[in-house]
C-alpha positions as CSV (number, residue, x, y, z in Angstrom):
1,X,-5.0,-14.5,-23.1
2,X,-4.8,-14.4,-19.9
3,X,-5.5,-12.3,-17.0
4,X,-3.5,-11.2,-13.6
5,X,-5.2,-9.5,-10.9
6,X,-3.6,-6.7,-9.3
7,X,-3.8,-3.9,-6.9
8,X,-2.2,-0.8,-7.1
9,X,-1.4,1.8,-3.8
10,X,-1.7,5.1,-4.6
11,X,0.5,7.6,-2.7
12,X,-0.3,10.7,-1.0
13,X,-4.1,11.3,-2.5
14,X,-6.7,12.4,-0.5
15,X,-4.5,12.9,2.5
16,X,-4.9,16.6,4.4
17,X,-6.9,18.5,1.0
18,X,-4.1,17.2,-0.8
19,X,-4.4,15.8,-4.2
20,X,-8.2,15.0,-4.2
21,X,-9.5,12.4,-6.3
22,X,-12.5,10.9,-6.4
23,X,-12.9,7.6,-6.9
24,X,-15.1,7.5,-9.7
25,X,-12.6,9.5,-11.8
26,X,-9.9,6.9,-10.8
27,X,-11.6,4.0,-11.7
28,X,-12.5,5.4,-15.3
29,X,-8.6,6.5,-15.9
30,X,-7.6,2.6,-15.0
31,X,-10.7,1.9,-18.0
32,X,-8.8,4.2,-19.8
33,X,-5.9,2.6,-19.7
34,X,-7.3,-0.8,-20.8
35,X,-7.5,-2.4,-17.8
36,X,-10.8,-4.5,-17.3
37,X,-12.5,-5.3,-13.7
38,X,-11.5,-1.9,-12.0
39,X,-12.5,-1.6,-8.6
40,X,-11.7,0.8,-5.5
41,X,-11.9,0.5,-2.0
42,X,-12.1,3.6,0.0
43,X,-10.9,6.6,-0.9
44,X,-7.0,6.3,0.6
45,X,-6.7,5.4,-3.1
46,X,-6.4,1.1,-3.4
47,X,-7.8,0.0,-7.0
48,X,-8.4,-3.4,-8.4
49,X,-7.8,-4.4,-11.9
50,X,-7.1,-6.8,-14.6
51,X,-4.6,-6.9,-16.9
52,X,-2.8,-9.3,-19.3
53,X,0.2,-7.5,-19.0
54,X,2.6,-9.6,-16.0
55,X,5.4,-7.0,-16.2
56,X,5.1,-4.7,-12.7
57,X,7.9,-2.3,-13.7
58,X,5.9,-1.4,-17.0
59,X,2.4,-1.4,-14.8
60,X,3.6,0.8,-13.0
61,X,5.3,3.3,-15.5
62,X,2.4,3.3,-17.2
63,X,0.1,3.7,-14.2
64,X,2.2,6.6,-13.0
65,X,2.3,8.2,-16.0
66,X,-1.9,8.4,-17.1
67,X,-2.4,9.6,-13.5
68,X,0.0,12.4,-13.5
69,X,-1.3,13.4,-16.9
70,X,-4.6,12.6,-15.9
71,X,-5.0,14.1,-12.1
72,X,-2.1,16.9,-12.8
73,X,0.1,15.5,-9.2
74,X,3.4,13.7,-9.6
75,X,1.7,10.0,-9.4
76,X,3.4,7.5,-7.0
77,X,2.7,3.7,-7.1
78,X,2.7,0.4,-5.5
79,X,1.7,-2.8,-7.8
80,X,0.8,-5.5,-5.9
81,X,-0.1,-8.7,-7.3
82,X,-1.9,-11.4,-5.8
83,X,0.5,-13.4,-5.1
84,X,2.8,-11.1,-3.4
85,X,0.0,-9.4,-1.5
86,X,-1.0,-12.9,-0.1
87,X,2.3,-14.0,0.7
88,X,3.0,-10.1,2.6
89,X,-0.5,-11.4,4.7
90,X,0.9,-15.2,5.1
91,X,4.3,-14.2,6.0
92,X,3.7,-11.6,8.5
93,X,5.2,-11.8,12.3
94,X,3.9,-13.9,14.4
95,X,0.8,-12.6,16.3
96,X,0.4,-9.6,13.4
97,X,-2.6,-8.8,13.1
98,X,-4.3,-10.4,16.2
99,X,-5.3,-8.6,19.1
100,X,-6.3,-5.4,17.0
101,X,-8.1,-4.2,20.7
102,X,-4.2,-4.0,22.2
103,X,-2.2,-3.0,19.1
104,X,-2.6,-1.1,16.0
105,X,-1.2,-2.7,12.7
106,X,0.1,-0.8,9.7
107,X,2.3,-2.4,6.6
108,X,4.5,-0.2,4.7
109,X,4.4,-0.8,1.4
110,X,8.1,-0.2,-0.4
111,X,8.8,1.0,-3.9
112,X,11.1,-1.2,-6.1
113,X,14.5,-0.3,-5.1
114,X,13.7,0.2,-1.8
115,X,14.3,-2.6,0.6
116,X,13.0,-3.3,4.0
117,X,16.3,-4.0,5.7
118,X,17.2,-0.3,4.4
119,X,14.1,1.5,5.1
120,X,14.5,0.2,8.9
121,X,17.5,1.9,9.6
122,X,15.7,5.7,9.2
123,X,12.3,3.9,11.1
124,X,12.8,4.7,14.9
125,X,10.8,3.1,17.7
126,X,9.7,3.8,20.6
127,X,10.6,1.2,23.4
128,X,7.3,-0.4,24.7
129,X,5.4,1.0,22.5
130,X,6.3,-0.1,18.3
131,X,7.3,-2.8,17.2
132,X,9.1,-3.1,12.9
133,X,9.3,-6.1,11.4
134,X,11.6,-6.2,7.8
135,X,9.3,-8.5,5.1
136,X,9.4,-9.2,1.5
137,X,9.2,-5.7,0.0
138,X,7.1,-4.2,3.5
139,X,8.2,-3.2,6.5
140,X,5.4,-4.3,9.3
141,X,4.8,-1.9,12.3
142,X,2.4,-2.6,15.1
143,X,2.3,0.0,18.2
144,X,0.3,-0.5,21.4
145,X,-3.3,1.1,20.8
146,X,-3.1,2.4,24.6
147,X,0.4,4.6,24.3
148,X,-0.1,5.1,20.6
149,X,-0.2,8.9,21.2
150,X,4.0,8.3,22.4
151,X,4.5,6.0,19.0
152,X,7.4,7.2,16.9
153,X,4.7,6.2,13.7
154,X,4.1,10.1,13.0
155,X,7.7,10.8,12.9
156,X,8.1,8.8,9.9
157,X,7.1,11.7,7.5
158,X,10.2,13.5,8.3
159,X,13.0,10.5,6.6
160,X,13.8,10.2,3.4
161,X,12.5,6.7,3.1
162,X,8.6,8.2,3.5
163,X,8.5,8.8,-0.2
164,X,9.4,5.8,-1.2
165,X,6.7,4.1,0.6
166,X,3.1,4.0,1.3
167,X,0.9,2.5,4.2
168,X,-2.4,0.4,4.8
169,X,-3.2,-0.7,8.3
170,X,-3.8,-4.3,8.3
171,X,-8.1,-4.3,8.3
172,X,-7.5,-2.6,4.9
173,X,-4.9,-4.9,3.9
174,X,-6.9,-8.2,4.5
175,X,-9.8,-6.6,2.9
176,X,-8.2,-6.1,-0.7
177,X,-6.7,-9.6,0.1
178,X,-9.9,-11.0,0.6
179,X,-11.3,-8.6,-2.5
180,X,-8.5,-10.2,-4.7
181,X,-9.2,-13.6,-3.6
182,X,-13.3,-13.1,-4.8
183,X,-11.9,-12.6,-7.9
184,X,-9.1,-15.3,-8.1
């Protein structure tokens, strides 16, 4: 049988002494699970796995489910699989990603249901400074590194649309690309 690589974005862990896991403990609830080749990358909470199972929706049920149990926090995920995460890298604006010395570059990850075009409207900008993009299931947002202090990024937490998301700047984003493409 075959197996799919994916990733999986946890929300909210490890952020401001909240919902601290470490990422030992994560990678043996994914080997719990039944999922084979677990890896994480830093502790923002990004893991690696294989699974046979192609369905994303019931990934991610399932997912959610063992780490509420299992970490005792109300567990909110992004699956990502290869494919998708290397098409959000390949189709990202033009110029995303390339003068990281002028610009700093995040990707909003959206839950299903959520769609970029949507989460946009409660994402304000700051003139001269951001820059939002509307992709495939992301949202891209790049603000310059030398008025960063004046970007509308932190602002973000107040709107509805926060929970429904989760971010990796774009170093981290590559990385798990590249990560997933070692194994492909």
């Amino acid at each position: 049988m075959d197996k799919h690589c994916y990733l999986v974005l946890l929300r909210g862990i490890n952020v401001g002494g909240n919902n601290i896991i470490k990422m030992t403990a994560l990678k043996a609830c994914f080997e719990d699970m039944g999922f084979s080749n677990v890896a994480t990358f830093i502790q923002s909470g990004n893991v690696l796995f294989e699974s046979a199972g192609k369905n994303v929706a019931k990934l991610t049920e399932k997912i959610e489910k063992a780490l509420s149990k299992q970490f005792s926090y109300k567990s909110r995920v992004v699956v990502v699989s290869h494919d998708i995460l290397k098409a959000v890298v390949k189709r990202a604006p033009k110029g995303f990603g390339k003068e990281p010395m002028k610009y700093r570059y995040d990707i909003m990850f959206l839950m299903p249901g959520v769609s970029a075009r949507e989460a946009i409207k409660q994402i304000s900008v700051k003139g001269g400074v951001d820059q939002v993009w509307a992709g495939e299931g992301v949202v891209y947002f790049s603000r310059l590194t030398s008025r960063a202090a004046q970007s509308s990024l932190p602002r973000i937490i107040q709107k509805p649309v926060y929970q429904s998301m989760t971010m990796r700047n774009w170093n981290t984003t590559t990385k798990l690309l590249a990560m997933m493409e070692e194994r492909a």
